[in-house]
Structure formats: C-alpha cells, structure tokens
C-alpha positions as CSV (number, residue, x, y, z in Angstrom):
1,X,125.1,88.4,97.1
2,X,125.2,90.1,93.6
3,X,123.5,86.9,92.2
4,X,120.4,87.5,94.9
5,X,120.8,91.0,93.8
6,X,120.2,90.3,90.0
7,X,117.8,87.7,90.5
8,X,115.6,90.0,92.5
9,X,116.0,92.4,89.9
10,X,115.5,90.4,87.0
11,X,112.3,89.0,88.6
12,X,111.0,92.5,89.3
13,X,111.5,93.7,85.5
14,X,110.0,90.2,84.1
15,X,107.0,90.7,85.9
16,X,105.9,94.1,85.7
17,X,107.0,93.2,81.6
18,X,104.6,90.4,81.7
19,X,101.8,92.6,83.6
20,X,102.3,95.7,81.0
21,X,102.0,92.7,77.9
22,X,99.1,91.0,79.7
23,X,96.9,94.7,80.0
24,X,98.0,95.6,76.9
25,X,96.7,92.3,75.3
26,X,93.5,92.6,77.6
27,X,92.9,96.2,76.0
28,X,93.1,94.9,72.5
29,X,90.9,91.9,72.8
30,X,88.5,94.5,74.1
31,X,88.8,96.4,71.1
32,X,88.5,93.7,68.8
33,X,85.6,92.5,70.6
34,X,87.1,89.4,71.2
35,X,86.7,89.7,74.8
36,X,84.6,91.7,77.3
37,X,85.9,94.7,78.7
38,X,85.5,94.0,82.3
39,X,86.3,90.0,82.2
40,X,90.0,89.1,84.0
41,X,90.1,91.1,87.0
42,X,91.0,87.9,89.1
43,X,94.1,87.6,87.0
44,X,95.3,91.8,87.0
45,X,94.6,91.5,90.6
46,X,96.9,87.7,90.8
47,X,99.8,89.5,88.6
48,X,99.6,92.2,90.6
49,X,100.2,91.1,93.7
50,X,103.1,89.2,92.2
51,X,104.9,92.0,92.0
52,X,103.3,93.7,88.9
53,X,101.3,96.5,90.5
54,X,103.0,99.6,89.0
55,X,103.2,98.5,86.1
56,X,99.6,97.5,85.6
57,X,98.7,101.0,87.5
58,X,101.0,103.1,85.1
59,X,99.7,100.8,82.2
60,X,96.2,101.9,82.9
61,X,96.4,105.5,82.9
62,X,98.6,106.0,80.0
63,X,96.7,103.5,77.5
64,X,93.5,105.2,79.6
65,X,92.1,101.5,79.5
66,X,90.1,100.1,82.8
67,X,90.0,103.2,84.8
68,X,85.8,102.6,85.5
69,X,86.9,99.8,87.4
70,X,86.2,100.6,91.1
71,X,87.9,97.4,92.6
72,X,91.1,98.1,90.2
73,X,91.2,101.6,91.2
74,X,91.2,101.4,94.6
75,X,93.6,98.0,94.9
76,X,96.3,98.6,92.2
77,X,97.5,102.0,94.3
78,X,97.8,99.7,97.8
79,X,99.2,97.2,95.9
80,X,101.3,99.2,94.4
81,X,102.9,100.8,98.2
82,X,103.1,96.8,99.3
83,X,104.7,95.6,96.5
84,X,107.8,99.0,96.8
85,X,107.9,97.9,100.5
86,X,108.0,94.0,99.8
87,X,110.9,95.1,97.2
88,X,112.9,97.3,99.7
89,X,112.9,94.6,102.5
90,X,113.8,92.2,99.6
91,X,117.0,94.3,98.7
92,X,117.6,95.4,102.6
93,X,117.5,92.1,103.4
94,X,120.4,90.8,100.7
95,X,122.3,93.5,102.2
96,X,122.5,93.1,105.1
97,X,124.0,89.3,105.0
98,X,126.8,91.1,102.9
C-alpha cells in the first residue's frame, strides 16, 4: 500500500511540474513572439484535466499570464475542485484496502 501511496503522489507532483513548465513555456513563447498568445488552450485544458489544474490556476495568477481567457477562467477553478476530489478518493481508496 505505501508503493500505491507513492505512486499516486509522485504522479500528482510530476504533473502539476509538467503543467507549471508547459504555461511557463507557453508565456514565453508569447513574449518572444514566437507564438500567439491565445493558441493551446486544447492542451492547458488536456493537462489539466490530467490532474494539473492547480497548478496551471496558481501558475496563471502569479506570472498574471492568460487571465483574459474566459473559457480558462471559468474551467481551471472546476477543474481544479474535481481534480482535489478525484485525488482524495484516490488516497481513500488505497486506504481503505490497508
């Protein structure tokens, strides 16, 4: 049971690391002009339902990147209570077998 434990764990740290990297890298395409600002929604919105949702939300107010985006706006915060409750029945669940 402490292996489910530290897999679950380790998969919720890698991806809300890979959706922080990801927006961060987004943000400075944009700058560069290498990219434009509101192109790869589809893929915030994938990562984030992957299990990436806070830190993509966080990520977004503190680098103040993205926040004119409606859809992101409104999503990212559901998103966000789904993917605490998906990780509570995730850990409740290992727990209870142990």
């Amino acid at each position: 049971m402490i292996l489910l434990t530290m897999l679950l764990s380790v998969y919720i740290l890698a991806v809300n690391f890979y959706a922080f990297r990801w927006l961060r890298g987004q943000r400075d395409e944009a700058d560069m002009g290498n990219r434009p600002q509101n192109e790869g929604d589809g893929k915030l919105l994938l990562i984030s339902a992957m299990g990436g949702a806070i830190a993509i939300f966080v990520s977004m107010l503190v680098l103040h990147y993205r926040m004119d985006s409606m859809l992101l706006m409104l999503v990212l915060p559901l998103l966000c209570v789904v993917n605490i409750y998906c990780f509570y029945l995730g850990y409740r669940g290992i727990f209870v077998f142990w």
